[in-house]
Backbone bond lengths (Angstrom), bond angles and torsions (degrees), N, CA, C in turn:
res aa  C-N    CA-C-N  psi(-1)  N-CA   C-N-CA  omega(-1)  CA-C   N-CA-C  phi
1 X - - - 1.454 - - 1.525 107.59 -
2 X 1.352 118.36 135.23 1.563 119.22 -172.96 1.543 99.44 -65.31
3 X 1.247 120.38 176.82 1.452 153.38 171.67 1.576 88.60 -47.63
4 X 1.813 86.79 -96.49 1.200 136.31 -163.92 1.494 101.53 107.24
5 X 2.084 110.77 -167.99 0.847 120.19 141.83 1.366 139.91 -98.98
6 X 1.333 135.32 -166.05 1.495 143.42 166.20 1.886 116.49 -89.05
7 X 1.302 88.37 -22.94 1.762 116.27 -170.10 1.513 107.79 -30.64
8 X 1.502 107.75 -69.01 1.384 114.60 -166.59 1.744 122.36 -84.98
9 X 1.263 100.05 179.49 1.675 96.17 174.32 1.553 131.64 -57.50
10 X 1.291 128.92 176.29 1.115 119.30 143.73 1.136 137.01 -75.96
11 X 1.385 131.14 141.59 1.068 142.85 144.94 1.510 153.88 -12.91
12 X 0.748 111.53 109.33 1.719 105.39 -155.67 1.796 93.19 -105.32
13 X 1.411 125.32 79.53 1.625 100.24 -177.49 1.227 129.79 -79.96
14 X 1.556 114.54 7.48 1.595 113.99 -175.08 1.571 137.27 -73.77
15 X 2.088 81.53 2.62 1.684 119.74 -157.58 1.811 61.32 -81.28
16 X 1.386 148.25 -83.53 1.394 136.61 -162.84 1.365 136.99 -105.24
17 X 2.023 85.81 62.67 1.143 93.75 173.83 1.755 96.41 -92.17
18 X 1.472 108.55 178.16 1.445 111.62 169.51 1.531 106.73 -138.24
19 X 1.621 104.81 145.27 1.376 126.64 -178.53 1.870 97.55 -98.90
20 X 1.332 133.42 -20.58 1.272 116.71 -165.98 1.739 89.20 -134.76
21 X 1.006 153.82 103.68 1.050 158.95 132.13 1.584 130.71 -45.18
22 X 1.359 139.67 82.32 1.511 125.55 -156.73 1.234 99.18 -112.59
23 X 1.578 137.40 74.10 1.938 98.57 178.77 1.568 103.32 -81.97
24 X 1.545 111.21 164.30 1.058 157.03 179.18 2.192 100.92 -70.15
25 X 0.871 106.08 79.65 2.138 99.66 169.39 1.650 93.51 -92.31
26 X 1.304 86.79 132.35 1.612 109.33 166.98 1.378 90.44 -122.02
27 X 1.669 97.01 152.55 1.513 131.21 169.92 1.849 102.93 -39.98
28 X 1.294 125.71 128.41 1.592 124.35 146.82 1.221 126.31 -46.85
29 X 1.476 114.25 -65.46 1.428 151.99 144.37 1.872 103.84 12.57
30 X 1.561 86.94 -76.10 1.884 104.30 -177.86 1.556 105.12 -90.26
31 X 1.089 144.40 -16.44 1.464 147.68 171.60 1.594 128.59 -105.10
32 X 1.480 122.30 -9.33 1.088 120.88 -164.80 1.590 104.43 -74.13
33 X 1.075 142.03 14.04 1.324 127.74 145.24 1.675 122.06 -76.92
34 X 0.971 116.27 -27.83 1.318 136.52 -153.99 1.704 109.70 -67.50
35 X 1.623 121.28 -28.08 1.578 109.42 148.88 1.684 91.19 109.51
36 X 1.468 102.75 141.60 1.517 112.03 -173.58 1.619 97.81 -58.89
37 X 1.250 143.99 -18.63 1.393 128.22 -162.06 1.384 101.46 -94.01
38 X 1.732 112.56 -47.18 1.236 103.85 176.53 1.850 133.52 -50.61
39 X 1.649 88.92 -40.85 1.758 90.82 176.51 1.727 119.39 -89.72
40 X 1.414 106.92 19.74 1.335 92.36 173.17 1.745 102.93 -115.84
41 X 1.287 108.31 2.80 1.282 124.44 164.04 1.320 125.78 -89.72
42 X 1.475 121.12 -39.71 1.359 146.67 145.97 2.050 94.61 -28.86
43 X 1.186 104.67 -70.80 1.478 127.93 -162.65 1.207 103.36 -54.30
44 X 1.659 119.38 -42.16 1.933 125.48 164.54 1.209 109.26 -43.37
45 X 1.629 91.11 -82.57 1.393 97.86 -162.59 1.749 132.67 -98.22
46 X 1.219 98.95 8.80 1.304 94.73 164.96 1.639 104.27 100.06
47 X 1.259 129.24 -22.09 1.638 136.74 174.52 1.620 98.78 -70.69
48 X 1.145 83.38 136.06 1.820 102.17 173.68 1.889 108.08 -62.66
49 X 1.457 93.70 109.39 1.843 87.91 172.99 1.576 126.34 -39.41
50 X 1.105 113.09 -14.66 1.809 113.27 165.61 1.112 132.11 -45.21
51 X 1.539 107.91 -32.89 1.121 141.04 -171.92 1.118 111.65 -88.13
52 X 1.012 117.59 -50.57 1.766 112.90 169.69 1.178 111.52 -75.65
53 X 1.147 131.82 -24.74 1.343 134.33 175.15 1.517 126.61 -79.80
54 X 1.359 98.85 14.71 1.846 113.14 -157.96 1.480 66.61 -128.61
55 X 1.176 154.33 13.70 1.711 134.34 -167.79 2.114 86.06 -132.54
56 X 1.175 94.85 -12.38 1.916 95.33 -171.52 1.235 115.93 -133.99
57 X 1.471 143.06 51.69 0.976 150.91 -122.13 2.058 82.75 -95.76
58 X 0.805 84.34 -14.60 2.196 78.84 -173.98 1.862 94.66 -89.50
59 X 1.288 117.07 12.48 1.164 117.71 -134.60 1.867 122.28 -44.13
60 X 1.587 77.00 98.90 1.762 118.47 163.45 1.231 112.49 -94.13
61 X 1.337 160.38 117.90 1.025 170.57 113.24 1.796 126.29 -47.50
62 X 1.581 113.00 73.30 1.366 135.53 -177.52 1.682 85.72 -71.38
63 X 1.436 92.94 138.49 1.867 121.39 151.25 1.332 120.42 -29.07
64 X 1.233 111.55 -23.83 1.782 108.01 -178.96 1.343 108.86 -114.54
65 X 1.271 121.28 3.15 1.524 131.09 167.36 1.307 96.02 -70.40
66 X 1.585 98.27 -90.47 1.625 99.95 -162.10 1.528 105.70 -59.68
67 X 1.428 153.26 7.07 1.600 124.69 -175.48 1.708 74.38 -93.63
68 X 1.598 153.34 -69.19 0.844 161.45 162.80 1.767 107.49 10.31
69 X 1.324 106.75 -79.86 1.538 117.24 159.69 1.681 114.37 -33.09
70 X 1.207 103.93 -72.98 1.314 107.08 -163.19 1.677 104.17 -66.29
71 X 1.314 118.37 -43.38 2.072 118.91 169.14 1.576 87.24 -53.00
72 X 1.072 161.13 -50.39 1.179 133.35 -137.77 1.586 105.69 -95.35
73 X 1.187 106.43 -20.99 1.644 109.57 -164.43 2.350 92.70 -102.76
74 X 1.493 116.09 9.61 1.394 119.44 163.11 1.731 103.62 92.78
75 X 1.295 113.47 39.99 1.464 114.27 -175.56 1.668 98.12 -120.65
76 X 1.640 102.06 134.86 1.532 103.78 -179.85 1.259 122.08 -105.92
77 X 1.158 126.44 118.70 1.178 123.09 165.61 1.229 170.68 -92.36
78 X 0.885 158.58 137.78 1.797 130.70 178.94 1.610 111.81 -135.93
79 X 1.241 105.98 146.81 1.609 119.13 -158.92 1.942 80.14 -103.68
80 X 1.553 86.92 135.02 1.741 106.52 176.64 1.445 117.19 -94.08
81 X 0.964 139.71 134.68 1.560 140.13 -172.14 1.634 107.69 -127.80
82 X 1.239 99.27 144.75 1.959 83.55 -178.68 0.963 103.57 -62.27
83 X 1.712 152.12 -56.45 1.454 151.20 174.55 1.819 112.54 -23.74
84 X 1.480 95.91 -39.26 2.064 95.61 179.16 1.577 104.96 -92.13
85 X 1.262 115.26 -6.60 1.512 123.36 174.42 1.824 110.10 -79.46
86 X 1.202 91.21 -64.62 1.756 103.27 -169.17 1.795 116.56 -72.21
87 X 1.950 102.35 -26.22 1.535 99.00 158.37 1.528 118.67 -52.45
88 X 1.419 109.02 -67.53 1.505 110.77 168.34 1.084 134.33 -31.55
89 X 1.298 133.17 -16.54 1.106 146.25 -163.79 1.610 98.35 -108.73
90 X 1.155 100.78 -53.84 1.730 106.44 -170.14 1.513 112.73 -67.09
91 X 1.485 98.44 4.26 1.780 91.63 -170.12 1.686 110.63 -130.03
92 X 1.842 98.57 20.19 1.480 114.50 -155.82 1.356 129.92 21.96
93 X 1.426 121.80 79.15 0.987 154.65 -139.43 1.635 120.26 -132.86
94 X 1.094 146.98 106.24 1.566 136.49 -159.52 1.413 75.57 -42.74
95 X 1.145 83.40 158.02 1.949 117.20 153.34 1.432 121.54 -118.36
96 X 1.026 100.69 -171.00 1.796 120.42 165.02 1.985 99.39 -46.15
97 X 1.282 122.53 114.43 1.501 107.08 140.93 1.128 140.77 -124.27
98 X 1.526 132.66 -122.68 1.424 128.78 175.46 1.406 115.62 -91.02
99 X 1.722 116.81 8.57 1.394 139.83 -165.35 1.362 108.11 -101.68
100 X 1.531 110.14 -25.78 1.941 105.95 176.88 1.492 118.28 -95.93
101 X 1.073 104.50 164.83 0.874 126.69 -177.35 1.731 101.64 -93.84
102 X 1.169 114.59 125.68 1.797 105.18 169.81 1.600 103.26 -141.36
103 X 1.279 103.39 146.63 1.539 120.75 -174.34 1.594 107.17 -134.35
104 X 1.724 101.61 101.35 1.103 125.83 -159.38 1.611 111.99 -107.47
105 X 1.320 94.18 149.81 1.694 105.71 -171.49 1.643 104.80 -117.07
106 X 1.094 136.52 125.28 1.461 132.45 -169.84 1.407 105.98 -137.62
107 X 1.185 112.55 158.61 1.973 119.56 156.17 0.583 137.40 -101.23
108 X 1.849 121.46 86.37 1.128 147.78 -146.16 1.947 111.04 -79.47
109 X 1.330 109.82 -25.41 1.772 122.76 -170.07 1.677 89.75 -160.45
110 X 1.651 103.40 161.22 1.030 89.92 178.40 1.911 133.01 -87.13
111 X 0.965 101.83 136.02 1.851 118.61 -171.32 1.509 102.08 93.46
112 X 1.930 133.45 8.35 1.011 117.04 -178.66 1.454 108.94 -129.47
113 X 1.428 95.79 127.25 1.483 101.85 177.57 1.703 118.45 -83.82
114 X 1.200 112.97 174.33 1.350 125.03 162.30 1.247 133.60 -146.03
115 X 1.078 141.98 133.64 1.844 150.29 -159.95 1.610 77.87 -110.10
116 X 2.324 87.09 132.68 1.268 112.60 150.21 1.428 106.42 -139.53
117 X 1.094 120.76 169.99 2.019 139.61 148.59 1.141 106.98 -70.78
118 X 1.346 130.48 118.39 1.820 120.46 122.66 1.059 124.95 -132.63
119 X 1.370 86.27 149.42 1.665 110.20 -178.93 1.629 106.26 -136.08
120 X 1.138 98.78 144.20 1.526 118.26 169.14 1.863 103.06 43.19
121 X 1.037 115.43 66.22 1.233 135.67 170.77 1.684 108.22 60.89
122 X 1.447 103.28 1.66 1.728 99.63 176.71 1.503 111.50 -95.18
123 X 1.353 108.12 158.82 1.520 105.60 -171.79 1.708 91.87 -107.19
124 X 1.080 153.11 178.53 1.120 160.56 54.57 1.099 154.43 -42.62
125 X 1.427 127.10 81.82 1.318 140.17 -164.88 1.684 130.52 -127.18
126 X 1.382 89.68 116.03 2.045 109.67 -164.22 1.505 88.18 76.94
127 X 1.549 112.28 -104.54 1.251 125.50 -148.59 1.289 105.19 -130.44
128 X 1.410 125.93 20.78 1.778 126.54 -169.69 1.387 107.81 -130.72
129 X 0.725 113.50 164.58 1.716 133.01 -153.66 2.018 90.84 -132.78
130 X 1.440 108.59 112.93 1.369 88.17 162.92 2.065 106.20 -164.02
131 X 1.281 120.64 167.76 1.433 100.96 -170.91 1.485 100.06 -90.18
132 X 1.321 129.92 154.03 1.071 168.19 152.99 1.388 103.38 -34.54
133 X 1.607 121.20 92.77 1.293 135.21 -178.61 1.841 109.04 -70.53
134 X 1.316 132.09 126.06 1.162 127.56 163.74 1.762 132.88 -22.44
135 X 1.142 110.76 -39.16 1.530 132.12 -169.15 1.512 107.11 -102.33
136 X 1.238 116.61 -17.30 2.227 118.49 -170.12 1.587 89.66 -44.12
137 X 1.188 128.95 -73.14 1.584 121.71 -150.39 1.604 101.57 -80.47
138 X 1.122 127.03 16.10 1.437 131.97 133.04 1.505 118.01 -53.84
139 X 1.262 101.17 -99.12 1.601 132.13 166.37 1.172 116.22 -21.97
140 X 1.434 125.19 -42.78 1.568 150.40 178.16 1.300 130.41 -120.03
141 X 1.248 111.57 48.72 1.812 105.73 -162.18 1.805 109.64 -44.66
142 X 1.307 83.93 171.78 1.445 102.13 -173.16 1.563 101.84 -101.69
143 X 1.610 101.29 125.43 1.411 117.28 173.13 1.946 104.57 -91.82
144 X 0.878 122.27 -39.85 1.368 106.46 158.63 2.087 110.70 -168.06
145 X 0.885 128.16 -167.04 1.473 126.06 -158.95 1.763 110.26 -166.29
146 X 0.794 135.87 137.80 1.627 159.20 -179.18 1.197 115.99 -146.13
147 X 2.037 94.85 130.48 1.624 98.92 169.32 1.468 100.66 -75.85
148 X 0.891 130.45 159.02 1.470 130.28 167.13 2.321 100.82 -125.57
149 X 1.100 91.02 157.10 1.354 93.57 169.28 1.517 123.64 174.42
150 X 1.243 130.60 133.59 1.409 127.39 -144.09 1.676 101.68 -129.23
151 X 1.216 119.00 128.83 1.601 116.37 163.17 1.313 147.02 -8.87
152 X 1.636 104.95 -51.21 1.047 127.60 170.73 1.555 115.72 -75.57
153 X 1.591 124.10 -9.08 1.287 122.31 174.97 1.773 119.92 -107.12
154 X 1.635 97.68 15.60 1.355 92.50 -169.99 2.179 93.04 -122.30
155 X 1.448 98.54 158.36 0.979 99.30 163.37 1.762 151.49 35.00
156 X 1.719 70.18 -121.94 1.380 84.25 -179.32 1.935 101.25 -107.46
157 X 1.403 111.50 66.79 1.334 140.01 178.77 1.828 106.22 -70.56
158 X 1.085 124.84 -25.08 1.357 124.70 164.39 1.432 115.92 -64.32
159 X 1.879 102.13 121.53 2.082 110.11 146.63 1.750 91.40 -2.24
160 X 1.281 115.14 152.96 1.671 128.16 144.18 1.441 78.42 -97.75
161 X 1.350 96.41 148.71 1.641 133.81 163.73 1.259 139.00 -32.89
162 X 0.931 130.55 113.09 1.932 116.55 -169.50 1.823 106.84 -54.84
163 X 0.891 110.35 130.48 1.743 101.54 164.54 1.014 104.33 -85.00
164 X 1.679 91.87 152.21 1.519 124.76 -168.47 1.224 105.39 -70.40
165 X 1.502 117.80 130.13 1.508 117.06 167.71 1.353 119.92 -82.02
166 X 1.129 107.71 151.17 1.600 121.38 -162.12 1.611 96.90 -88.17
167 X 1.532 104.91 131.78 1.382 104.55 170.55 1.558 125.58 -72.26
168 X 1.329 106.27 137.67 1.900 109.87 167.00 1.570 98.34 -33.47
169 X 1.309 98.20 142.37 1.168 123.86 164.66 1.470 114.24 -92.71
170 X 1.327 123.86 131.21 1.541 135.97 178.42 1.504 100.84 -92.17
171 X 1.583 107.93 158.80 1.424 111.03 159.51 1.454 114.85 -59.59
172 X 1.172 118.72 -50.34 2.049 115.14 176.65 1.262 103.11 -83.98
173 X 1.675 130.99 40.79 1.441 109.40 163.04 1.995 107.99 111.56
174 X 0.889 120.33 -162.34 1.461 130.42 -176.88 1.280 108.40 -102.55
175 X 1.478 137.33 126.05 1.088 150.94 -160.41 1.357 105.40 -95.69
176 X 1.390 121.65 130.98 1.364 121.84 161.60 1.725 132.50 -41.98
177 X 1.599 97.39 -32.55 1.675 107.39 -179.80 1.931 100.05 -92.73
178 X 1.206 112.81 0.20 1.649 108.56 -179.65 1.790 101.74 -99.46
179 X 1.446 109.89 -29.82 1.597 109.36 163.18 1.343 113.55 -69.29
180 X 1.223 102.79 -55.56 1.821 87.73 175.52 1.239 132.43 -60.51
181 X 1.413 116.83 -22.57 1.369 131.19 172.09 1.497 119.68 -64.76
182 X 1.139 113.09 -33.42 1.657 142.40 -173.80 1.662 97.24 -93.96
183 X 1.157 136.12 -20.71 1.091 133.07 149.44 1.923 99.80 82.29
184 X 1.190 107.07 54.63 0.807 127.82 168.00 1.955 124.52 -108.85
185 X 0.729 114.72 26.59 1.902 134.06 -153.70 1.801 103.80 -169.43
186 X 1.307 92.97 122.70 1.664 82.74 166.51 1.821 103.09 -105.11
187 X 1.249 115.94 35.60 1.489 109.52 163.04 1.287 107.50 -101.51
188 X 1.626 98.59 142.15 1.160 101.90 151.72 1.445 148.47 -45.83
189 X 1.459 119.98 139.37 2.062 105.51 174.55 1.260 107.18 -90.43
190 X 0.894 119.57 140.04 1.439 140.72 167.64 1.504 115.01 -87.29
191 X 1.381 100.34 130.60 1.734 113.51 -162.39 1.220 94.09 -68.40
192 X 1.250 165.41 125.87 1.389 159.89 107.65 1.889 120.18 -24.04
């Protein structure tokens, strides 16, 4: 995980927290060639890791691959640095919780990394489902980390509303058949 600097502001992370969390599990079975980067991308967005894995045939998965992938398919991100970690902290400040989403890079063997998901104390990694041991980023340091977080998992994720169009105006005023027309009334008009 980089340094960082002290330079910039704090952090506000609640901009990616998430209320709806969905990942995507695909079969091992039919994907297990396909490489920790492909299925934790698979696992974002919902594309079958084949597919990403048909784009990395050495399949290596560098930091500017997958944020690339994931910006293109409407996922936001931000890369964590201990400096944007330990400000937050120093200024009692939410932090990171069981609400983000993070897509983590670790050193799994030596010179080899590996990409997982977690959220809410679960890890996701390749194709396994498992909880988040106290000691992993011991054992496995972290080569680097991103909140990730997507539209569809937050909130208030609904279109806002069409506004109501304003009915024609009549010479004597607003017409009963220009409100209903404007769809302002859930009664029916009656044919005259």
């Amino acid at each position: 995980m980089d340094k960082g600097t002290y330079t910039g502001r704090s952090v506000d992370f609640s901009r990616y927290a998430t209320s709806c969390f969905n990942p995507f599990l695909f079969s091992a079975a039919a994907h297990a060639k396909s490489g920790c980067g492909a299925s934790a991308l698979g696992l974002l967005t919902g594309i079958p890791p084949a597919n990403f894995a048909a784009k990395r045939p050495d399949q290596h998965y560098p930091d500017e691959f997958m944020l690339r992938c994931l910006r293109r398919h409407g996922f936001q991100l931000m890369r964590l640095t201990q400096c944007i970690m330990s400000q937050n902290t120093s200024l009692n400040m939410a932090g990171i919780n069981a609400r983000h989403v993070l897509l983590v890079s670790q050193l799994v063997r030596e010179n080899e990394g590996s990409w997982l998901v977690i959220f809410d104390s679960l890890c996701f990694h390749q194709y396994d489902v498992y909880s988040l041991a106290a000691l992993s980023f011991i054992n496995k340091p972290l080569l680097s980390a991103y909140l990730v977080c997507h539209r569809n998992w937050q909130r208030n994720s609904s279109p806002p509303a069409k506004p109501l169009r304003k009915p024609p105006a009549t010479r004597g005023g607003i017409s009963w058949a220009a409100i209903h027309d404007a769809g302002l009334t859930n009664r029916k008009r009656i044919a005259t």
